[in-house]
C-alpha positions in Angstrom: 62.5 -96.4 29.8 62.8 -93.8 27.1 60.3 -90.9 27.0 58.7 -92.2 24.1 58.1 -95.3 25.1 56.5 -94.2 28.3 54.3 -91.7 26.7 52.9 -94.1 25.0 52.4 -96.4 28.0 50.7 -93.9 29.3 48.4 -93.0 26.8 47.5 -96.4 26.5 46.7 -96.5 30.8 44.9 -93.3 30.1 42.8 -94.5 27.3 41.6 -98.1 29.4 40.8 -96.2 31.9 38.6 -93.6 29.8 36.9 -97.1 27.9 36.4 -98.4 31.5 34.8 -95.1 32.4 32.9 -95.2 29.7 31.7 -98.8 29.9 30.7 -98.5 33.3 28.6 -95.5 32.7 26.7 -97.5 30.2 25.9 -100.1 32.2 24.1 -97.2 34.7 22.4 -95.9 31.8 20.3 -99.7 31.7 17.1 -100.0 32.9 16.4 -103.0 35.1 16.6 -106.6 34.3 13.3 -108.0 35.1 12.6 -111.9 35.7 10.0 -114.2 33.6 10.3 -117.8 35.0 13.9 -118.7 34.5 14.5 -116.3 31.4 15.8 -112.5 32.5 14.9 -109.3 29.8 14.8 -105.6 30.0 13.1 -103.0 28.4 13.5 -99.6 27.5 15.5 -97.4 25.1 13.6 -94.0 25.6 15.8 -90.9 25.4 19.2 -91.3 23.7 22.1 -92.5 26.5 19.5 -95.4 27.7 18.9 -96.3 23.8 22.6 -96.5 23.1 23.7 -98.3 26.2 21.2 -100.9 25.0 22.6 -101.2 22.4 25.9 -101.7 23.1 25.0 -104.4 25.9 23.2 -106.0 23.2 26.0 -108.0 22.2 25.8 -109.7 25.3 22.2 -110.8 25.3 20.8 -113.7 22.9 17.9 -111.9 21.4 17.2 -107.9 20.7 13.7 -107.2 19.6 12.9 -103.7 18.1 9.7 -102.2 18.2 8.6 -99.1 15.7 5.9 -97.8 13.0 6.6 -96.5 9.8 4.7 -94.7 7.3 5.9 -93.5 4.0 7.9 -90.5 5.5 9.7 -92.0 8.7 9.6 -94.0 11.9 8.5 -94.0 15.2 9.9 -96.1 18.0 7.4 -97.7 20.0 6.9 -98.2 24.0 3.9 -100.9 25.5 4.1 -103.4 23.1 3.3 -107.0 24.3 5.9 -109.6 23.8 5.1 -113.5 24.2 7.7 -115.8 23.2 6.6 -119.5 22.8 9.0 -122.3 22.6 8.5 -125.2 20.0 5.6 -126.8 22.6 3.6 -123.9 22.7 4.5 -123.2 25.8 5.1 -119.3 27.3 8.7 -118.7 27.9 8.7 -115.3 28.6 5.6 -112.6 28.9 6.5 -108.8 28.9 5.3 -105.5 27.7 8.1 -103.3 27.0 8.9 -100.3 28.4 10.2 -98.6 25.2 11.5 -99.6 21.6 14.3 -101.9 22.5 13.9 -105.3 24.7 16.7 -107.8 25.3 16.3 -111.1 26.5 18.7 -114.3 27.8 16.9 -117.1 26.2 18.4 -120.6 26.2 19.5 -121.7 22.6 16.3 -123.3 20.3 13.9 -122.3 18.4 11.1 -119.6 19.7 8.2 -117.5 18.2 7.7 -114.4 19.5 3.7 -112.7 19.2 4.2 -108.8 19.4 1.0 -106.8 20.2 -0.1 -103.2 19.8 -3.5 -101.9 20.0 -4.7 -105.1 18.9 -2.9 -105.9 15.9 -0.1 -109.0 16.5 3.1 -109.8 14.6 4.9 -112.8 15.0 8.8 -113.7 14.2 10.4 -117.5 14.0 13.8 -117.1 15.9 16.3 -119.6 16.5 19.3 -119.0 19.3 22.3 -120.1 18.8 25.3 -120.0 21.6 27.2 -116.6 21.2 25.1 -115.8 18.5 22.6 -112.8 19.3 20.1 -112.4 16.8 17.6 -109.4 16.0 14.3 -109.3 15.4 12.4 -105.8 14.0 8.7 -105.5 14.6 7.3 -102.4 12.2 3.4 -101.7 11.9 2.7 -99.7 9.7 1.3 -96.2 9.6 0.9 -94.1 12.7 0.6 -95.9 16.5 -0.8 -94.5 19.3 2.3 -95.6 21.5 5.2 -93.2 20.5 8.5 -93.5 23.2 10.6 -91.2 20.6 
């Protein structure tokens, strides 16, 4: 083996194991998957590692909502909103309140609307899930909310 050729098989050992690493520490960084009937979410997303870990294990779950407020100078990510989602019957497939900006949930492919609450003021999103297809859905209020999770 020339010493080229293993210098580089070496960097490239050294660099999985690094991602590996990496990836693992992310998945540490989650908060805890929490259970609705059959459908499994988290929540969270205050303070910067647990925010980016959600989002990279985002790609893995069906459906990322975002919660925030904005006003004409910036915004604020949000913590205790309520989530409802509601399939096409009407019926409650998952009931949460998050625990920061970010939730992420495993719903089965079909259509779904999800009701987000804060301080009695409700939005509501159509979203349709496709397989290997996660989807994003942004929930802004305007002006200032009393629930900040910066």
């Amino acid at each position: 083996m020339s010493p080229l050729f293993r210098k580089i098989v070496l960097a490239a050992a050294a660099g999985t194991l690094l991602s590996g690493g990496a990836l693992a520490q992310a998945a540490t960084m989650l908060p805890p998957v929490h259970k609705f009937g059959s459908v499994e979410y988290l929540s969270g997303g205050v303070g910067l590692d647990e925010s980016r870990a959600i989002e990279h294990a985002s790609t893995q779950w069906p459906l990322t909502l975002e919660f925030a407020a904005r006003d004409r100078q910036h915004a604020d990510f949000l913590a205790d909103v309520k989530v409802r989602v509601r399939d096409t019957h009407g019926h409650d497939t998952m009931k949460a309140t998050s625990d920061g900006p970010f939730m992420l949930a495993k719903l089965p492919p079909g259509r779904y609307v999800v009701d987000a609450t804060l301080d009695g003021k409700t939005l509501h999103e159509n979203v349709v899930i496709r397989e290997h297809q996660p989807i994003r859905a942004i929930f802004e209020w305007p002006g200032e909310a009393r629930s900040k999770a910066s």
